[in-house]
C-alpha positions in Angstrom: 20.7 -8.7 9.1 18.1 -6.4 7.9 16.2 -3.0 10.0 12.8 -2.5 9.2 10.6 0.6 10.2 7.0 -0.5 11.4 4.0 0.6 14.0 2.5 -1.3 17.1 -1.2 -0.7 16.1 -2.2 -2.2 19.7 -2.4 -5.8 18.4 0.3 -6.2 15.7 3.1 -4.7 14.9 3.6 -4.0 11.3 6.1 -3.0 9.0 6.1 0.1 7.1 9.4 -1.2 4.5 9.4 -4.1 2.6 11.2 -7.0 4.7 11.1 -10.8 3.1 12.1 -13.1 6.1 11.3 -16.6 5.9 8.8 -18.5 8.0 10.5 -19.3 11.8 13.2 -16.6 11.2 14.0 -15.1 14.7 13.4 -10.8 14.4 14.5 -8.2 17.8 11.7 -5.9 18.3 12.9 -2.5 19.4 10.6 -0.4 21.1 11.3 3.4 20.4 10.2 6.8 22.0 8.8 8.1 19.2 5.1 7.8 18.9 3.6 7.7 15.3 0.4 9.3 13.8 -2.6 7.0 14.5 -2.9 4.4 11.1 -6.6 3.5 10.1 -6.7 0.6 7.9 -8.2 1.5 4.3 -11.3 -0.2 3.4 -12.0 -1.9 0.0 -14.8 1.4 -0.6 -12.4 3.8 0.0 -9.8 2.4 -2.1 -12.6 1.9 -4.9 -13.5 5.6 -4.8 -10.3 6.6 -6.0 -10.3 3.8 -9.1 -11.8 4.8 -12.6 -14.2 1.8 -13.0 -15.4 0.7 -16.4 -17.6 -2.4 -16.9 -16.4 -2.0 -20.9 -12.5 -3.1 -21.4 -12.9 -1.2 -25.2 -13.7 1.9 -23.2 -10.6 1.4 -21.2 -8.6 0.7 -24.8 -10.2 3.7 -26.4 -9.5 6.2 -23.9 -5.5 5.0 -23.8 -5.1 6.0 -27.5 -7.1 9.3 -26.9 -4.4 10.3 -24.5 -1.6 8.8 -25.9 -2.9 10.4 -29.5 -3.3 13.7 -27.1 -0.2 13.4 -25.1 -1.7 13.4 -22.3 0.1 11.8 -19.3 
């Protein structure tokens, strides 16, 4: 047996840890008194404003030997 952590989000309630149960596999859902900061799913835009995107994989190659040539991690 296995505890998870998760969220009600008002339609689902998702987990918050990394659980693998397999398909049919009974679960208890316990309710607790301890309400959790509102969750707002991420969209794809937002998630793409924090990526460095480059249309050019040799300008991807060239600027991982620059840093690795400049130690820079």
């Amino acid at each position: 047996m296995v505890s998870v952590r998760g969220y009600y989000d008002g339609t689902t309630y998702v987990t918050t840890e990394t659980a693998n149960p397999y398909k049919n596999q009974s679960v208890i859902i316990t309710l607790l008194d301890e309400p959790q900061p509102v969750r707002k799913p991420v969209t794809l835009e937002k998630l793409e404003s924090f990526a460095m995107l480059s249309s050019n994989a040799d300008d991807a190659q060239n600027y991982i030997s620059k840093m690795r040539a400049d130690r820079v991690f």
